[in-house]
TIRORO-755652 format. One record per residue (C-alpha): residue in one letter; x, y, z. Coordinates in steps of 0.5 Angstrom, whole numbers, plus 500, padded with zeros to 3 digits. Layout:
<atoms>
AXYZ/...
</atoms>
This chain:
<atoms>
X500500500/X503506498/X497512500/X492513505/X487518501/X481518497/X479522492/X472525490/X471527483/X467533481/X466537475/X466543481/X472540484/X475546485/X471551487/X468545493/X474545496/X475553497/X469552500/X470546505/X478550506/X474557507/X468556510/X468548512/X474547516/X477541512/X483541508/X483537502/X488537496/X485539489/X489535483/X487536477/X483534473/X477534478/X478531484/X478533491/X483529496/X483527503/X488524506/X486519511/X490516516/X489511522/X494514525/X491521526/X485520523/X479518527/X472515523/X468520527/X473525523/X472522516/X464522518/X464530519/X468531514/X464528509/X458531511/X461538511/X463536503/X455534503/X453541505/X457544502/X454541495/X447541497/X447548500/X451551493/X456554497/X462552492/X458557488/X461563492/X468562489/X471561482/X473557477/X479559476/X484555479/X490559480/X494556485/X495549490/X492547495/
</atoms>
């Protein structure tokens, strides 16, 4: 095993992730062309952790908040 990450992809990959870093407190990693990445370690990672973070990305999508942001990507993450 060489990864502890999951990756989610969306056609707004981008502008979700601004919002989950802005507003939702998460901090994914954006690769191009569309997926937003988290990392997920036991070490540090607790289920509790990942189920929050999954719920702000679900509120994120369901509430539009991506929309607040542009979709140009201009910088890493």
């Amino acid at each position: 095993v060489r990864g502890s990450h999951v990756s989610l992809g969306h056609e707004d990959a981008w502008r979700i992730d601004q919002a989950l870093i802005n507003v939702m407190n998460v901090l994914p990693d954006f690769r191009k062309p569309d997926n937003i990445r988290l990392g997920i370690t036991p070490l540090y990672t607790s289920f509790e952790d990942i189920y929050e973070a999954v719920m702000r990305i679900k509120q994120v999508v369901i509430e539009k908040l991506y929309l607040n942001y542009s979709q140009e990507n201009t910088k890493v993450t």
